[in-house]
VOPAGU-2260 file (C-alpha; in pm, 1 decimal, decimal comma):
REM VOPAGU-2260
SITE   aa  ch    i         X         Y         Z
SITE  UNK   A    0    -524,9     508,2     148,9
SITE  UNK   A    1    -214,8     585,5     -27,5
SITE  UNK   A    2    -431,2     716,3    -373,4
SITE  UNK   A    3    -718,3     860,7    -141,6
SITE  UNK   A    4    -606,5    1202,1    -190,0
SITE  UNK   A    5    -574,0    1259,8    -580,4
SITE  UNK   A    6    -929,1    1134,5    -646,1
SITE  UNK   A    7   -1071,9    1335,2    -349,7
SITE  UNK   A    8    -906,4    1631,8    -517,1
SITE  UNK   A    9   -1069,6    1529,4    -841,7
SITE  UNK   A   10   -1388,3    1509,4    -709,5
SITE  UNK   A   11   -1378,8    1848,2    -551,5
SITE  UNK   A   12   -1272,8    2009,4    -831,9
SITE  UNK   A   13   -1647,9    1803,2   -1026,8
SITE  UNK   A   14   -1775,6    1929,6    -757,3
SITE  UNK   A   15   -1711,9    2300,6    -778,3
SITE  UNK   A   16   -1769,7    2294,3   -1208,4
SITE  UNK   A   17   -1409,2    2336,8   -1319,9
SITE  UNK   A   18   -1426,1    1974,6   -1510,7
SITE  UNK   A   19   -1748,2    1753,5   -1534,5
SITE  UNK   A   20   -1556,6    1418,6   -1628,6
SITE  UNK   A   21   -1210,8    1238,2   -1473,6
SITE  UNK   A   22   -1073,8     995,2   -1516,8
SITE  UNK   A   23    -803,0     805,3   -1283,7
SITE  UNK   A   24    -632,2     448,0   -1253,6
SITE  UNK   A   25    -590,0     381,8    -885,7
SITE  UNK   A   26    -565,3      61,9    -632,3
SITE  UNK   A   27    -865,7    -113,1    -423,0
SITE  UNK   A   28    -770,4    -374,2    -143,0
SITE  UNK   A   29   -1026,3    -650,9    -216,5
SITE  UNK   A   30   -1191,1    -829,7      94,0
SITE  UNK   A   31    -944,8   -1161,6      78,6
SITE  UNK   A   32    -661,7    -876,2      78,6
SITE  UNK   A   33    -560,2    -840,3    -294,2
SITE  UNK   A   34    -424,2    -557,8    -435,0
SITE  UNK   A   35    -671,5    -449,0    -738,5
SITE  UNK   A   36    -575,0    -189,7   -1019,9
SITE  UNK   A   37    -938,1     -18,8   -1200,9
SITE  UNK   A   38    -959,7     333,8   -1466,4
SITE  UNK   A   39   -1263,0     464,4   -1290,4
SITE  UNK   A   40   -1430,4     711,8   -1499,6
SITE  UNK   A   41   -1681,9     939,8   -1351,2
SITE  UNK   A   42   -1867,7    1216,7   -1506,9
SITE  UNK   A   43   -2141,5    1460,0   -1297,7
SITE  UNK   A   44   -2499,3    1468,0   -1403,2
SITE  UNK   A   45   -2549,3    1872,3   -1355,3
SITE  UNK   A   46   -2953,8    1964,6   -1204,8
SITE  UNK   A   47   -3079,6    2310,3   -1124,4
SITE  UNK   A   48   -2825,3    2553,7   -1076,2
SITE  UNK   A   49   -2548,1    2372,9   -1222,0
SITE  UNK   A   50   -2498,5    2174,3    -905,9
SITE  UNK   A   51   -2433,0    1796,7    -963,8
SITE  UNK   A   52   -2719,5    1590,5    -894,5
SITE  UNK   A   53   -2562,2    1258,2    -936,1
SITE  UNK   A   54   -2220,9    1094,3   -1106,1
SITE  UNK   A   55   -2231,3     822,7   -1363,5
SITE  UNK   A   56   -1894,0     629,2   -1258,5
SITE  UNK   A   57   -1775,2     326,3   -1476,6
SITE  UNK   A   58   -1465,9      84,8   -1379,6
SITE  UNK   A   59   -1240,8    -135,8   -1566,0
SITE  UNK   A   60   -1051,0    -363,8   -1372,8
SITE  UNK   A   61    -691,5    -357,5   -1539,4
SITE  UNK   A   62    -469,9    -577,5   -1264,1
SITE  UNK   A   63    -354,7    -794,1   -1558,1
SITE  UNK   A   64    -233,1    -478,9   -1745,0
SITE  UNK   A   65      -7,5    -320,9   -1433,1
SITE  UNK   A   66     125,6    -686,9   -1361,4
SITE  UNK   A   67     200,3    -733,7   -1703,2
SITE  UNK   A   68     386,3    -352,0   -1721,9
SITE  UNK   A   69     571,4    -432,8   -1404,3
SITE  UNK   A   70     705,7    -787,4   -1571,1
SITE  UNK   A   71     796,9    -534,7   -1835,2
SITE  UNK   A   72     997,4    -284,9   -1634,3
């Protein structure tokens, strides 16, 4: 819940034509209650009228990565 917000805010602003691609790293809660980090790219696929007819979206899990940076820090 806590990274809801910036990717709904990304997606409005696909939505409305003022970027066709973005790109964020954010968390999922997996179903046995783990914590998992993914880039999730997502670009619109524009029909008539410029309005988005569908998104491509792509993921990358990176967990390893942000536990590794955190060991780091």
């Amino acid at each position: 819940p806590d990274d809801r917000s910036a990717g709904v805010d990304r997606l409005a602003a696909v939505m409305a034509g003022e970027q066709d691609v973005y790109r964020t790293e954010k968390r999922f809660l997996a179903a046995d209650g783990r914590i998992v980090w993914a880039i999730m790219t997502a670009a619109a696929v524009r029909g008539a009228e410029e309005k988005p007819a569908y998104f491509i979206a792509q993921m990358q899990d990176i967990t390893d990565r942000k536990r590794a940076e955190d060991r780091l820090r």
